[in-house]
N, C-alpha and C positions, 0 to 999 in steps of 0.2 A: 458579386464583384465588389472589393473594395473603394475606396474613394480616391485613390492615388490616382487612375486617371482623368478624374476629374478636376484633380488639384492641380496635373501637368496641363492641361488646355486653360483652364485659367489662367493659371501663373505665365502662360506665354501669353496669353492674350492681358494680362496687365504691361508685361514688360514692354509688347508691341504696342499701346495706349500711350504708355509712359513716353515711350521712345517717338511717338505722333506729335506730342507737345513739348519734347523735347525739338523736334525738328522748327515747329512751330516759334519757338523760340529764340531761338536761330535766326531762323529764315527771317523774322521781325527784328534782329539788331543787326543783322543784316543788308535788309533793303533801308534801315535808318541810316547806316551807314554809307550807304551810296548815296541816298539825298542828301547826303549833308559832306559828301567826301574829302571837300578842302579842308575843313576843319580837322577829318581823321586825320591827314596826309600831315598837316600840322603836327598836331601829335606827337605822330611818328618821327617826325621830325627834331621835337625837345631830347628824347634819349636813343632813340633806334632801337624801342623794344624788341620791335621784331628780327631776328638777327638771320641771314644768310646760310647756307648749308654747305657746303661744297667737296667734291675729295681730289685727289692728290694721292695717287696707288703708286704701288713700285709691286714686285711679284713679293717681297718678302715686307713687307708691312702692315698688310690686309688682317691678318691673325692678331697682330699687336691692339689693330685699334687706333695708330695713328694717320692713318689714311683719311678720316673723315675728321670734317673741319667743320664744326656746328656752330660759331659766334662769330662770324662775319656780317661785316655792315655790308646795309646794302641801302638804295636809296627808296624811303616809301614810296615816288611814283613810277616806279619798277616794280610794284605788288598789289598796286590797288586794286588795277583792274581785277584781281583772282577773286573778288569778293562777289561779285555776277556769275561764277564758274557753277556751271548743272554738276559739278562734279559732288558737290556736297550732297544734294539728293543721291548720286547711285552708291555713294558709302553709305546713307542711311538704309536706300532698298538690300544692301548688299548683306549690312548686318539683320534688317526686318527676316529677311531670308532664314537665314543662320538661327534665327531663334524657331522661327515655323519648322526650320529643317531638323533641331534637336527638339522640340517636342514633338513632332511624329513618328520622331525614333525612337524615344522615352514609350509614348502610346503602344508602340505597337509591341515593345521590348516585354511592355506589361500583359497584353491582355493577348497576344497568340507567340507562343510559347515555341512556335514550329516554325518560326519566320527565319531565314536565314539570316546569323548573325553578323553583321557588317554590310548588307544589302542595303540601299537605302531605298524606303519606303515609296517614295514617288517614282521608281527607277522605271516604272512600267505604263508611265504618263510621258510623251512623249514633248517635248516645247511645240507651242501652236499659239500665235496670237489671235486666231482666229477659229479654236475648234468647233467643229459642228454639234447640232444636238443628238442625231445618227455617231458620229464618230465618239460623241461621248458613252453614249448607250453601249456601243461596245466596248467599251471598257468597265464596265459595270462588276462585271464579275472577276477579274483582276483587282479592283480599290478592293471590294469587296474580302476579298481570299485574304488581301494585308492583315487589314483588320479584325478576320473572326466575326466579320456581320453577313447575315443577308443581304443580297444584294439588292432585294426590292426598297430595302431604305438608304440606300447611297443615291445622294441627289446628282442629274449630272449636273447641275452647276458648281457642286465641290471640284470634280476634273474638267470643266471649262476654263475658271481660276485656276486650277494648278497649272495647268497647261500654257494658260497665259502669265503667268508669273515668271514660270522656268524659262521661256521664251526671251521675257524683259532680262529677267536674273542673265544667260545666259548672255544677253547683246555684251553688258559692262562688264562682266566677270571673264568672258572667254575671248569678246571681239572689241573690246576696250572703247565701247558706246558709252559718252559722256550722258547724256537725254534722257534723265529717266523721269516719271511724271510720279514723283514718292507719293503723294497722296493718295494715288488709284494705285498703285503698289501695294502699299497699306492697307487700301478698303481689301482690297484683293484677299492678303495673308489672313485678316483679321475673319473675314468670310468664311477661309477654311477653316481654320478653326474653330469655328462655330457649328459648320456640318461636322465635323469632326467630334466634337463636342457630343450632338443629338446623335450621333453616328452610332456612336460607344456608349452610348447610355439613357439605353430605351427609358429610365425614370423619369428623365427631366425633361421638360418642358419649356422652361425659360430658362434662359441666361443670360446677368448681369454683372456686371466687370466695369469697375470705376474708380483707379488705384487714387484718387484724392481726395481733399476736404468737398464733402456733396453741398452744395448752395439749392438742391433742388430737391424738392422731397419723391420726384419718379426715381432717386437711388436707393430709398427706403425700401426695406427687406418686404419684400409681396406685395409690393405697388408694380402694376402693370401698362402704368402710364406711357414707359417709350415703348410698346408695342405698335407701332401704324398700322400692322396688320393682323391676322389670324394665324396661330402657330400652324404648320403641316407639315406632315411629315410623309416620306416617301417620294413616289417620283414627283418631279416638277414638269 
């Protein structure tokens, strides 16, 4: 087998790393900004950067474009509170998703050739924030069939995480659940891909993924220092 899909489960698993400290980053000018809110509100106040949205429809102006009004003032303590909103976590889980969800369609696009084209991969993982180790075992040989592997090396905690992902995914995308807890989102996606990863490619052993400047020499190429534990493979 070529290397391309191991090139697809890294490169989503950097952009999901990327996209961790990206939130990270955020979330800390963020909660700075709440402690310190009168000052923002000031700010806000010298030019009204932030400008108001609004529309204004009739049945024949919709196409034109001037229906929507995008530079209206508005007063900053009418916006501040939005800065506390959990909604910014369920666009970050929402896009986390969307990356996991295109590389497992890339993966599978590659390596089993008989997968029906436009099926999506997880289609046969059911949402469950609590699925069983029994209920995952039967599903064992379905992950399996996706991917062109044996089934004695799909771990089920690959489809405990999917299943709880699609679950969270499913509250804020389908049932408009503000609440999503993106860090355990994260550890979630990042998980699969990982059995994903050992799933597809009996060679490897380790996998390391660290899309920025390393400070620490366990990023160095065959250093095995962030192991905490023993590689294994097959059931859990």
């Amino acid at each position: 087998m070529n290397g391309y899909p191991k090139k697809v489960v890294r490169d989503a698993i950097a952009k999901l790393l990327t996209l961790g400290v990206n939130y990270r980053l955020h979330r800390y000018l963020i909660d700075r900004s709440q402690d310190d809110w009168r000052s923002l509100v000031s700010d806000l106040h010298v030019r009204y950067d932030v400008k108001g949205i609004g529309i204004i429809a009739s049945r024949t102006n919709i196409t034109s474009g001037y229906f929507l009004h995008k530079d209206e003032l508005i007063l900053p303590d009418d916006i501040i509170y939005m800065l506390g909103e959990q909604l910014f976590d369920a666009s970050m889980a929402s896009y986390a998703f969307t990356i996991l969800e295109i590389a497992g369609d890339e993966l599978v696009r590659e390596i089993n050739h008989s997968h029906e084209e436009g099926k999506a991969w997880h289609l046969g993982v059911k949402q469950n924030h609590e699925l069983s180790e029994g209920e995952a075992q039967g599903l064992k040989i379905r992950f399996a069939k996706i991917f062109g592997v044996d089934r004695n090396i799909v771990p089920t905690e690959v489809i405990i995480r999917l299943a709880r992902v699609k679950a969270k995914r499913n509250e804020f995308a389908h049932q408009g659940k503000q609440r999503v807890d993106f860090p355990n989102f994260l550890e979630d996606t990042l998980a699969i891909l990982c059995h994903l990863f050992f799933m597809c490619n009996d060679d490897e052993q380790t996998l390391s993924v660290f899309p920025f400047s390393a400070y620490n020499s366990k990023w160095d190429v065959g250093n095995l220092e962030g192991l905490e534990e023993p590689v294994t493979f097959g059931n859990r």
